[in-house]
Each structure stands twice: as structure tokens, then as C-alpha cells.
C-alpha positions in Angstrom: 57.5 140.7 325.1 56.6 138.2 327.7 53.6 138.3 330.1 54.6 138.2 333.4 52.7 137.1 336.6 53.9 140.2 338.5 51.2 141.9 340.7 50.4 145.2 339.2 50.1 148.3 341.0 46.8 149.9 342.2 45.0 152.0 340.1 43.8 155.5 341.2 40.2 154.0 341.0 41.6 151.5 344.2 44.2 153.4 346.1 42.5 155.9 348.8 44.5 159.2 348.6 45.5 160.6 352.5 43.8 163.6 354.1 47.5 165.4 353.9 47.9 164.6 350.3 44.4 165.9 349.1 45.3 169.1 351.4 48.9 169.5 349.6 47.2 168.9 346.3 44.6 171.8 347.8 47.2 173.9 348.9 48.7 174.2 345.2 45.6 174.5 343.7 44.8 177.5 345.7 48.0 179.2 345.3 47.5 179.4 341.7 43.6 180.3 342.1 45.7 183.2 344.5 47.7 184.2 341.4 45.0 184.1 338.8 43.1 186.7 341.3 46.3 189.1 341.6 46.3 188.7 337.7 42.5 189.9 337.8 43.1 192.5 340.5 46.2 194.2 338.5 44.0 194.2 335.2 40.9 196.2 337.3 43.6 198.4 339.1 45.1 199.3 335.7 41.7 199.9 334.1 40.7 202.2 337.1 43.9 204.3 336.3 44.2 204.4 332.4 40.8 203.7 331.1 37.4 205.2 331.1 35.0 204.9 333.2 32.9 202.1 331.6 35.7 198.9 331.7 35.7 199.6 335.3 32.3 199.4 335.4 32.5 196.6 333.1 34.3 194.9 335.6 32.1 195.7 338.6 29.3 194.4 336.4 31.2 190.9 336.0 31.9 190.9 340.0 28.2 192.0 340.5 26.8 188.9 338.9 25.9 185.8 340.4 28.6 184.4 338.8 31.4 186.8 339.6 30.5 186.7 343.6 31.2 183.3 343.6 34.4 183.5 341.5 35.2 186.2 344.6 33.5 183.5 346.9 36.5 181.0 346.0 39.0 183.3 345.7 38.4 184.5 349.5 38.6 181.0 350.4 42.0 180.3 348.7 43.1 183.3 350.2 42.4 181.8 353.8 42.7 178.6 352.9 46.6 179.3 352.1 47.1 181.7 354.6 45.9 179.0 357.6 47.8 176.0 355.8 50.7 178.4 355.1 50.7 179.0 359.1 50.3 175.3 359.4 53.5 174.9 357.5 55.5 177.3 360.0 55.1 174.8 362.2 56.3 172.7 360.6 59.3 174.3 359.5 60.1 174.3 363.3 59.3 170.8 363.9 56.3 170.3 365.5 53.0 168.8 364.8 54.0 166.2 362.5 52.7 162.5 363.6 49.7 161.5 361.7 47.1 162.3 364.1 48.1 166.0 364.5 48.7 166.1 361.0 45.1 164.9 360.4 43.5 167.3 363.1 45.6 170.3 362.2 44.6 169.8 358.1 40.7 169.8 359.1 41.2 172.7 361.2 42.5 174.6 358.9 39.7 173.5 356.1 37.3 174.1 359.0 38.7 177.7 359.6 39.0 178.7 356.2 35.4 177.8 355.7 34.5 180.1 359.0 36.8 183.1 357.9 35.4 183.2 354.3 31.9 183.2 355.8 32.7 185.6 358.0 33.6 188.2 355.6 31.2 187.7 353.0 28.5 188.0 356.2 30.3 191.2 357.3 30.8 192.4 354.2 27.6 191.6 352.5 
């Protein structure tokens, strides 16, 4: 095989990754944080019905810990995190909001509210 002078293409380590592309990558990772929870929430539901009384408290031990709060922590922001992007997205669908500023301003609202809603309910809730 012969070496070439052909430029090579940037590496990961050089190429700067745009806000809407870290956001989509977000959006996907949350939706599958969102199904790992309905996994978790189906299991809990199913040992409330069929089992005894200690694996449901086994599991409000786990979500009791430090640990499990802010596995229910993230999970509340996934939820809202999707839920505002997934609004985003109906915009979209309809054809507005889609040059690169108001795609910029519209992604870090929507970080910016999920952030807010998430601390709103663990205050409210807490």
C-alpha cells in the first residue's frame, strides 16, 4: 500500500462537537435512562403486588439511600429533560425555530428548564 499525502480527517480530540449535536446525543441518552426507570418502576410495582412485604421495602431502602436519590435525581431530570426537548421537537415538526441561533437559544432553554423543573420537585417534594 502506498502512503499518500492526503490531509487526514480531524480527530475527535480536534473537532468541537455543536451545542445541537451534544443535545441530540443528550436527548437519546435520556430516553434510554427513561426506559431503564419504567424497567425499575414495573419491577417495584410488581413486587408491591406479588411479593411480601420486605422486597418492597427492600426497594425503598435502595431509593432511600444517598445513592438511590440521586439515581431518582437523574431520572427526574431525563424525565424533563425529554419532555422540554421533545416539545422542542414539535416545533420543529411544524417548521419553526430552526436557524442556528434559535436552535442554540431554544437547546439551552430547555437544559436550563429541565435543571429548574427537577429542582423544583425535588424542593417541593423533599
Amino acid at each position: 500500500m502506498s502512503s499518500s499525502n492526503r490531509p487526514t480527517s480531524p480527530h475527535l480530540q480536534v473537532y468541537k462537537m455543536p451545542l445541537s449535536a451534544k443535545l441530540s446525543i443528550l436527548h437519546r441518552l435520556t430516553g434510554l435512562a427513561l426506559s431503564f426507570a419504567a424497567v425499575i418502576l414495573v419491577f417495584w410495582l410488581f413486587a408491591l403486588a406479588y411479593f411480601s412485604t420486605t422486597t418492597s421495602l427492600a426497594f425503598y431502602g435502595f431509593f432511600s439511600s444517598v445513592f438511590g436519590k440521586i439515581l431518582l435525581i437523574l431520572f427526574t431530570f431525563a424525565f424533563f429533560y425529554h419532555f422540554c426537548n421533545g416539545i422542542r421537537h414539535l416545533f420543529w415538526d411544524i417548521g419553526k425555530g430552526f436557524d442556528l441561533e434559535t436552535v442554540n437559544k431554544s437547546g439551552l432553554f430547555v437544559v436550563a428548564a429541565a435543571v429548574v423543573l427537577t429542582a423544583v420537585v425535588w424542593i417541593i417534594g423533599a
